[in-house]
C-alpha positions as CSV (number, residue, x, y, z in Angstrom):
1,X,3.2,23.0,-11.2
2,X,2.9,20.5,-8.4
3,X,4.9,18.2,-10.0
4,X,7.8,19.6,-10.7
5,X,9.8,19.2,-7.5
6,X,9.0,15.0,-9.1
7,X,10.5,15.9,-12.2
8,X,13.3,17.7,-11.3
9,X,14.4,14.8,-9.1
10,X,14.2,12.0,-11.7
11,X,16.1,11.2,-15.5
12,X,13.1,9.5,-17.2
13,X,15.5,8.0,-20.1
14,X,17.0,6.0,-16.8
15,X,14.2,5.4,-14.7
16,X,11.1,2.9,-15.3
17,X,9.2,5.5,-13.2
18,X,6.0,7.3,-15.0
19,X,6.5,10.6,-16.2
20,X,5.1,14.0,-14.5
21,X,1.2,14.2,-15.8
22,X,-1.4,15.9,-13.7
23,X,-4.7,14.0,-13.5
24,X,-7.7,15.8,-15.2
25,X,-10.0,13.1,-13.3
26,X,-10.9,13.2,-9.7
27,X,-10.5,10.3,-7.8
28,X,-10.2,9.0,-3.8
29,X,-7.6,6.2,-4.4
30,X,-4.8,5.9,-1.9
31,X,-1.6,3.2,-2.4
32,X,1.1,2.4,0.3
33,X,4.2,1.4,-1.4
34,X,7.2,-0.9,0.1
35,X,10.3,0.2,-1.0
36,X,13.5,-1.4,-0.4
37,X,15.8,1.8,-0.9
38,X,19.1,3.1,0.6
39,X,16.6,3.0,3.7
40,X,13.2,0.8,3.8
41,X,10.4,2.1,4.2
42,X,6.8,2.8,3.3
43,X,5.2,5.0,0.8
44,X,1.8,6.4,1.1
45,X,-0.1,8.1,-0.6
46,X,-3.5,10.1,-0.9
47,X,-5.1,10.8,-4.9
48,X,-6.2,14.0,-4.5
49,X,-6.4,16.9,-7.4
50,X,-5.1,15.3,-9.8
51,X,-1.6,14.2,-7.9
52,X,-0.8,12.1,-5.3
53,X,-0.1,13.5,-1.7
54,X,3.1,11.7,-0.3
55,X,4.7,10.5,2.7
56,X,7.8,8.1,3.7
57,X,7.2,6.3,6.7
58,X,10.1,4.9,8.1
59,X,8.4,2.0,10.0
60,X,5.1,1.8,7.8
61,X,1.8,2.8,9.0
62,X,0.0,0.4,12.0
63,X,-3.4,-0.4,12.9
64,X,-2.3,0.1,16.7
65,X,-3.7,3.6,17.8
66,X,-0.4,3.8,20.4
67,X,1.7,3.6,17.4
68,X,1.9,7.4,16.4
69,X,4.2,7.1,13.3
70,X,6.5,9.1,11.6
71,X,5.4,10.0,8.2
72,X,8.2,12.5,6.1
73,X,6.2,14.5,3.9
74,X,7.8,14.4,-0.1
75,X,7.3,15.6,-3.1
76,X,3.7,15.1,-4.7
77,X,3.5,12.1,-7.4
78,X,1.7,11.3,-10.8
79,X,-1.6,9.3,-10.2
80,X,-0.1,7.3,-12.5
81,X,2.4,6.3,-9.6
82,X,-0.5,4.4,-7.9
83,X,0.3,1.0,-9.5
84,X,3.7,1.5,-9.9
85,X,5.9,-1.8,-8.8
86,X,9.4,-2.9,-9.9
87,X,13.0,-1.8,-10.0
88,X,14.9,1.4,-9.8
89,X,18.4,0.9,-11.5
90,X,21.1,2.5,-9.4
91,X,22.2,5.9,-9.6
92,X,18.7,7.2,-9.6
93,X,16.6,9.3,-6.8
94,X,14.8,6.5,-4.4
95,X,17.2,3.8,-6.8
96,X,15.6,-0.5,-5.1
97,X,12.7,-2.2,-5.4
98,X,9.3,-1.3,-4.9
99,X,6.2,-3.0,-4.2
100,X,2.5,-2.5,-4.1
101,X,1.5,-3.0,-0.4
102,X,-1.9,-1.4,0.0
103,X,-4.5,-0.4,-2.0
104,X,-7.6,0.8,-1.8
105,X,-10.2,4.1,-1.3
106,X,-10.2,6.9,1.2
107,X,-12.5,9.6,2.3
108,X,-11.8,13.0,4.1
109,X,-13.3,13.6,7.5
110,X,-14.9,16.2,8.9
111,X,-12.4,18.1,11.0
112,X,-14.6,19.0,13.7
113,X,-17.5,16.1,14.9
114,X,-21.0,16.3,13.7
115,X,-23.2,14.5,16.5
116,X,-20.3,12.8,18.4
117,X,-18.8,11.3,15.1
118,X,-16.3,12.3,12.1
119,X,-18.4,11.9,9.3
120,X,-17.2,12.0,5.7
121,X,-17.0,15.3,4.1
122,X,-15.6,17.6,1.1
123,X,-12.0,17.6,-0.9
124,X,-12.5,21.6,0.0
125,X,-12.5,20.8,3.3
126,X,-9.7,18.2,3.4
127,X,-7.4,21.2,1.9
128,X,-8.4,23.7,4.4
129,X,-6.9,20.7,7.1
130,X,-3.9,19.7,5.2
131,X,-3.0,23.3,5.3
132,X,-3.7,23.3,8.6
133,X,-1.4,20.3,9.6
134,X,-4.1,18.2,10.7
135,X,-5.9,15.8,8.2
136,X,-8.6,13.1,9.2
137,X,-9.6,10.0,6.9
138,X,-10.6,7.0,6.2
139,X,-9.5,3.7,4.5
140,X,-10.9,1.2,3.4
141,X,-8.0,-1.0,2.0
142,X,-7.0,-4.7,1.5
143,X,-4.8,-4.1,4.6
144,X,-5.6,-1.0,5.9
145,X,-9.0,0.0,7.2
146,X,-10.8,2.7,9.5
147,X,-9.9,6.0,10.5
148,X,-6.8,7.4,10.5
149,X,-5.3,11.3,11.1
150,X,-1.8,13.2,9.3
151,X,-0.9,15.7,12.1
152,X,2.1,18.1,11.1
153,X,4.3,18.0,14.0
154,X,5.2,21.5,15.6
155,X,8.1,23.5,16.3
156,X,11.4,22.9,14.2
157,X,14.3,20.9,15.7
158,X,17.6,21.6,14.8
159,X,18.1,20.1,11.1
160,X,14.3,19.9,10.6
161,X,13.3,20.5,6.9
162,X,9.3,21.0,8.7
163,X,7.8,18.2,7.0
164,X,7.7,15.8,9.7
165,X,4.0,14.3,10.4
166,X,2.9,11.7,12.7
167,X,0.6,9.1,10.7
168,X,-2.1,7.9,13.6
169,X,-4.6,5.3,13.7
170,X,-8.1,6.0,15.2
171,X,-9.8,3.9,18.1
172,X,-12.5,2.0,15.8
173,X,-13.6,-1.3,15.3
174,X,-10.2,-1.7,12.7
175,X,-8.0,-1.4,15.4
176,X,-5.3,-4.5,16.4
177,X,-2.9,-3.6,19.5
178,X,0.5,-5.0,18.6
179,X,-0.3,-4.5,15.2
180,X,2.8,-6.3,13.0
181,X,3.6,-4.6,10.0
182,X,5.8,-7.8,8.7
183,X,2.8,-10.4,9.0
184,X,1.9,-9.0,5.0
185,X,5.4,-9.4,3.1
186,X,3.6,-9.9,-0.5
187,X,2.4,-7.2,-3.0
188,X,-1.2,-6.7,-3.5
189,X,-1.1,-6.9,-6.9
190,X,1.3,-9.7,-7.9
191,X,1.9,-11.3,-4.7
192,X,5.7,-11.7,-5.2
193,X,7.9,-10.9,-2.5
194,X,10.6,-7.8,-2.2
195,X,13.0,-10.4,-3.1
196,X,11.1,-11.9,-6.5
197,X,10.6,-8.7,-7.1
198,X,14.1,-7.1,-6.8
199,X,15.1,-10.3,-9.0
200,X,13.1,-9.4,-12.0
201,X,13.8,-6.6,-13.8
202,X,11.1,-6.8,-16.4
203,X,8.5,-5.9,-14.2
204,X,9.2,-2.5,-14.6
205,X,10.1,-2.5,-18.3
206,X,6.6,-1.4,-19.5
207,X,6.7,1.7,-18.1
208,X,10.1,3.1,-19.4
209,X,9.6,2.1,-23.1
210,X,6.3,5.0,-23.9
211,X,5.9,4.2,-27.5
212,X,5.3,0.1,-26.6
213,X,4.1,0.3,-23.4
214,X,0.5,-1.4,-23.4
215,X,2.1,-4.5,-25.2
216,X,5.3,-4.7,-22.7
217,X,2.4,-4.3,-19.6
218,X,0.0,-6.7,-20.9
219,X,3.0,-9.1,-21.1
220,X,4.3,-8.6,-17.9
221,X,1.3,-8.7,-15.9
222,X,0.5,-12.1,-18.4
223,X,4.1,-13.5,-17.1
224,X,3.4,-12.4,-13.1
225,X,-0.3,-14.0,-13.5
226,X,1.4,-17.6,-14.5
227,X,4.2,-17.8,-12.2
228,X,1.0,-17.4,-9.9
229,X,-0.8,-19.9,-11.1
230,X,2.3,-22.6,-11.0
231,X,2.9,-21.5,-8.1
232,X,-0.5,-22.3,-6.6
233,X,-0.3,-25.7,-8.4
234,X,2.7,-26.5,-7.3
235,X,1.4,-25.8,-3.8
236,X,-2.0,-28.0,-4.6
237,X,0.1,-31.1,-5.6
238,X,1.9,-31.0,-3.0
239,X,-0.8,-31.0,-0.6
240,X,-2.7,-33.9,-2.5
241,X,0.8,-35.8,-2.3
242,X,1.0,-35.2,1.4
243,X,-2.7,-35.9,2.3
244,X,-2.5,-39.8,0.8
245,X,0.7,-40.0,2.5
246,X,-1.4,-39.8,5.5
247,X,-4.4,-41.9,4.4
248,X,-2.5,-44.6,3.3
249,X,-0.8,-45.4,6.8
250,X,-1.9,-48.1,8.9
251,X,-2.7,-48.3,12.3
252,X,-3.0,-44.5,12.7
253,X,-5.4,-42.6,13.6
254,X,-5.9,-38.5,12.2
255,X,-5.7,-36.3,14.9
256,X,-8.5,-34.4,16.1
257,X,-8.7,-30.6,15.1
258,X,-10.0,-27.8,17.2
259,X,-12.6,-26.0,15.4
260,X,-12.0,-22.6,15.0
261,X,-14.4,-19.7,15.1
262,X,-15.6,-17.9,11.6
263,X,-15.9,-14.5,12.3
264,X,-18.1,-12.1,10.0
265,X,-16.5,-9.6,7.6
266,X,-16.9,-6.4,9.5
267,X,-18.8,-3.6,7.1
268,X,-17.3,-0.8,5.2
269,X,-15.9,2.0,6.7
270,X,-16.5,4.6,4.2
271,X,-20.4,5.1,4.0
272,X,-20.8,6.3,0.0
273,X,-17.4,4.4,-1.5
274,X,-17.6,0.7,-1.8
275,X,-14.5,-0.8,-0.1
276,X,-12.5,-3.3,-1.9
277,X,-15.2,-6.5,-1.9
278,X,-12.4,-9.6,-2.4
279,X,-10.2,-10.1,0.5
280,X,-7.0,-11.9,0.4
281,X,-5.4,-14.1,3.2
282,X,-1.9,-12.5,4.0
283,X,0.7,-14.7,3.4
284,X,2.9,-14.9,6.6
285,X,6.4,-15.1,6.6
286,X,8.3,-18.7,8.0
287,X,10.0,-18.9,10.9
């Protein structure tokens, strides 16, 4: 079964973790997952046959084609894995907090190019070239966009359990030189923060109770969805307090601000998937 190097490496009466089920739907969802273990590092992960393919890359995956990163191939996972954010209790494989980075579709690419370009092309295909060592994609994420390759690295070194793969970006119109990993330090799907996350406990509760489990997850994703929304009110007031500060001074006046450009969203990268449509500014992290 190609979950069971998953289950062998987890108690599921001690871990909020999903249990080892294999998918009977297809899908082309992929996930990139923060976690805060003995080590950081970042999770990610392709939905394809019914699992998901992993990788641990140590210093998470860049939209800088210099950046050839190191991606540790691991154990497949559950699909239901893909929303997956909380807390680990200690003592168990991969024990720290984990959170939703990335989301968002991918599509395989053709291995060889067909009129100059990689063009999208069959799950058949995309085993052939994980077999192979050599997978092309593409994203279209809330972070991560474009084309992308997983290239098996050859020869063994000393030590070398031969599942070391270099995750590389593609030159495309989604490529930012420099690219800074730490500008995004909030989940995609609660936007809390490693540390709000690592603080609350609950988050993960749904998914190690089976029997209650839709009433514990509608509860906690109510709970993260208000300390949201205070959150951003807190924020509003604050900047309604500030701005008649400002108004009410005499003798003044505003200064000027530079207009800055608009730029237009740039299109889809995956021709027949529909990209995630709502963006979100990233929050960036104080000085």
């Amino acid at each position: 079964m190609a979950l069971e190097e998953y289950k062998r490496k987890r108690r599921f009466e001690a871990t909020p973790e999903p249990p080892p089920e294999i998918s009977t739907k297809t899908g082309h969802r992929f996930v990139v997952q923060k976690h805060r273990a003995s080590h950081l590092h970042y999770d990610f992960r392709l939905e394809l046959d019914g699992v998901l393919k992993s990788w641990a890359v140590p210093k998470g995956p860049s939209l800088d084609p210099a950046d050839k990163r190191l991606a540790m191939q691991v154990e497949d996972h559950p699909v239901s894995y893909f929303d997956f954010e909380g807390n680990i209790p200690p003592d168990n494989y991969g024990a720290g907090s984990v959170m939703v980075w990335d989301v968002g579709v991918w599509a395989p690419l053709s291995s060889t190019p067909v009129d100059g370009k990689y063009v999208p092309t069959t799950d058949d295909e995309a085993r052939q070239m994980l077999a192979k060592g050599d997978l092309k994609f593409r994203l279209a994420g809330k972070r991560l966009k474009g084309d992308f390759a997983l290239v098996k690295m050859k020869g063994r070194r000393a030590g070398s359990k031969g599942n070391e793969w270099l995750l590389i970006k593609k030159h495309d119109a989604y490529e930012i030189a420099d690219y800074d990993i730490d500008q995004y330090d909030s989940s995609v799907l609660s936007d809390r923060s490693m540390d709000e996350i690592a603080g609350d406990e609950a988050s993960a509760e749904w998914r190690s109770r089976p029997a209650g489990r839709g009433k514990l997850k509608a509860a906690w994703l109510a709970d993260a969805v208000a300390k949201l929304d205070q959150k951003k009110a807190a924020e509003k007031a604050a900047s309604k307090t500030s701005v008649g500060k400002a108004s009410s001074a005499k003798g003044k006046k505003p200064a000027s601000a530079k207009a800055t450009k608009s730029t237009k969203p740039a299109p889809t990268p995956i021709g027949s998937v529909d990209a995630e449509k709502k963006t979100k500014k990233p929050r960036l992290k104080s000085a």
